[in-house]
C-alpha positions as CSV (number, residue, x, y, z in Angstrom):
1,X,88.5,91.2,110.3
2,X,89.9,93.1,107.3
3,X,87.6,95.3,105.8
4,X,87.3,95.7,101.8
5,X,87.3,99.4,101.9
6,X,86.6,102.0,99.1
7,X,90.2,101.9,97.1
8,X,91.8,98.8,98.4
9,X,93.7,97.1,95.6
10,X,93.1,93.5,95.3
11,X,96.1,91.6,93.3
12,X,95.0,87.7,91.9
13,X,98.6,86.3,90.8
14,X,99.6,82.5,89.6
15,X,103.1,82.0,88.0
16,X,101.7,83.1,84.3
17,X,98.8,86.1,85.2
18,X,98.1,88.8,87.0
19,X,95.1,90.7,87.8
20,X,94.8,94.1,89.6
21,X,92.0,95.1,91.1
22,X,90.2,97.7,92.9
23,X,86.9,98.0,95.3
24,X,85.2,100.8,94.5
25,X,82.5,100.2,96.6
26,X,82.7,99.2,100.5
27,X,82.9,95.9,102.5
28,X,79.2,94.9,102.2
29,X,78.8,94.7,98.6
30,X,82.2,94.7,97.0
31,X,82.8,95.5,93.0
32,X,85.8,95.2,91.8
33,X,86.9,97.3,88.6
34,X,89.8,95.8,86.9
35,X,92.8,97.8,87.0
36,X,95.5,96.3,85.1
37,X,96.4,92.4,83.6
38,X,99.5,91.3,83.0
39,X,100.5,87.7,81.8
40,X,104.0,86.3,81.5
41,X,104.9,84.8,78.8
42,X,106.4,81.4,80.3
43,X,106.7,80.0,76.8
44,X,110.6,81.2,77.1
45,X,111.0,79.3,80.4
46,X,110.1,76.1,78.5
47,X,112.7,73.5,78.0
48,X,113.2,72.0,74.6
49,X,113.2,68.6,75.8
50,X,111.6,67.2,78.4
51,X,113.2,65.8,81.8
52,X,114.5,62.5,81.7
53,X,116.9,60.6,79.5
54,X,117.5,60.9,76.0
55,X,119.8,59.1,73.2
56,X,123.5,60.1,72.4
57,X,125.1,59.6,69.2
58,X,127.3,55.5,70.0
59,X,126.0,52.5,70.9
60,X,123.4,52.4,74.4
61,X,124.4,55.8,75.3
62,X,121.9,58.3,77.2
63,X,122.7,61.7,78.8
64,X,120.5,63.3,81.3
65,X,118.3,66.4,80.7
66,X,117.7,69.5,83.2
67,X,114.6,68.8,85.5
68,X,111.6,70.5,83.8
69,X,111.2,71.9,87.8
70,X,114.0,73.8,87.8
71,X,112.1,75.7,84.8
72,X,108.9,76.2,86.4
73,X,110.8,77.7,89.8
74,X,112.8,80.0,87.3
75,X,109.8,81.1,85.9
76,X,107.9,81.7,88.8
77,X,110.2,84.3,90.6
78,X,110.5,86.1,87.3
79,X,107.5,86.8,87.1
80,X,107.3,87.4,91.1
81,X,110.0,89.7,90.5
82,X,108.2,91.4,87.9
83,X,105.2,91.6,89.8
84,X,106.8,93.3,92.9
85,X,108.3,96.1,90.2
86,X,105.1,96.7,88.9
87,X,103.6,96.9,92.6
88,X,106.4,99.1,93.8
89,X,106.1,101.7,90.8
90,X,102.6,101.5,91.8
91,X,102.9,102.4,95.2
92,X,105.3,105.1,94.6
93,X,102.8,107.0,93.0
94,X,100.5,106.6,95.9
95,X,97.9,104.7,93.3
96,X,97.1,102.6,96.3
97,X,97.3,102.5,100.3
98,X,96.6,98.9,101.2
99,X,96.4,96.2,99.1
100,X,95.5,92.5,99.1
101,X,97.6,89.8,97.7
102,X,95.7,86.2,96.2
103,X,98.2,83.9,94.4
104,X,99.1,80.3,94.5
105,X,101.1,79.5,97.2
106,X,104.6,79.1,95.8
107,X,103.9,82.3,93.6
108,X,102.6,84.4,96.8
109,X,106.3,83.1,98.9
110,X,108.1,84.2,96.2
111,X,106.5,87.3,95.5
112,X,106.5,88.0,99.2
113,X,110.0,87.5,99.3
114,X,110.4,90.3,96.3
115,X,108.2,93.1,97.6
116,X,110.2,96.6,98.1
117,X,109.5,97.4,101.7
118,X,107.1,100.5,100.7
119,X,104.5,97.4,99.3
120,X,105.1,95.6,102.3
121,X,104.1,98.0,104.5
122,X,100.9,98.3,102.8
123,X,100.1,94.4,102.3
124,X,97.0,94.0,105.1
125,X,96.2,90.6,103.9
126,X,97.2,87.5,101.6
127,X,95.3,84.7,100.4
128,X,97.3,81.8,99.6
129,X,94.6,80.3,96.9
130,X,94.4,80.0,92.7
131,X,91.7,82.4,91.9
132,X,93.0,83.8,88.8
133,X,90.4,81.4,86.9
134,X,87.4,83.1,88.9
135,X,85.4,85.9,87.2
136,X,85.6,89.1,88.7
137,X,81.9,88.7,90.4
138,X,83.3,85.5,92.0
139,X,86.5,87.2,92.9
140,X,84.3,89.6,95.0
141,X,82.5,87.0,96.9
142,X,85.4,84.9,97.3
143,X,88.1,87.3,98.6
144,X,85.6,89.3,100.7
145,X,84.8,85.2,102.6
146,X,88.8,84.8,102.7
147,X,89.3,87.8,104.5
148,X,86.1,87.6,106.7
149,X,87.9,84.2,108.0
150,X,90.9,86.0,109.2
């Protein structure tokens, strides 16, 4: 089982926020103080039309439009990339020794394929979950049952 010890830094990530957290307390009665937010503004990822089809100038002629997906991917590992930066100027002052990672599960792959080795090394568990909606008092109970699971 993975312990919520004093200092551990508990990251809740989907592809538009991020919340960093920290236990100051212990395993058996977890607070979280929040660190940090960050939210991404995916507004600029947004296509001006939407997928599909759409009218050309001349008679019965349609072009086709970029698949909105490809957006939402490009989005998501920008802010994954931005995420592991943060994390990694994080870590290299020493603000935190081991950390926990909760994100959606596309936003946690790519994330976990953008973390600097030094992060890496100090990732003991991740929660593949949406929690970023949770209040930080559900956050406490929720995470601290996730990990109590492993």
């Amino acid at each position: 089982m993975i312990e919520l010890k004093n200092g551990i830094w508990i990251v809740v990530a989907d592809q538009e926020k991020a919340l960093f957290l920290r236990n100051i307390t212990d395993h058996q009665d977890p607070n979280f103080e929040v660190i940090r937010k960050e939210e991404f503004d995916s507004e600029a990822f947004r296509p001006e039309t939407e997928a599909g089809r759409r009218a050309d100038k001349g008679p019965n002629q349609k072009s086709a439009v970029n698949d909105a997906d490809a957006w939402h991917d490009l989005a998501r590992d920008t802010f994954a990339r931005d995420l592991a930066e943060i994390l990694y100027r994080q870590a290299h002052k020493g603000a935190f020794k081991r950390i926990v990672i909760a994100a959606a599960p596309d936003v946690l792959g790519a994330l976990r394929d953008e973390l600097h080795k030094e992060v890496a090394e100090r990732v003991v568990a991740e929660i593949p979950k949406t929690l970023t909606n949770h209040p930080v008092d559900q956050l406490e109970k929720v995470v601290k049952a996730e990990l109590e699971a492993m």
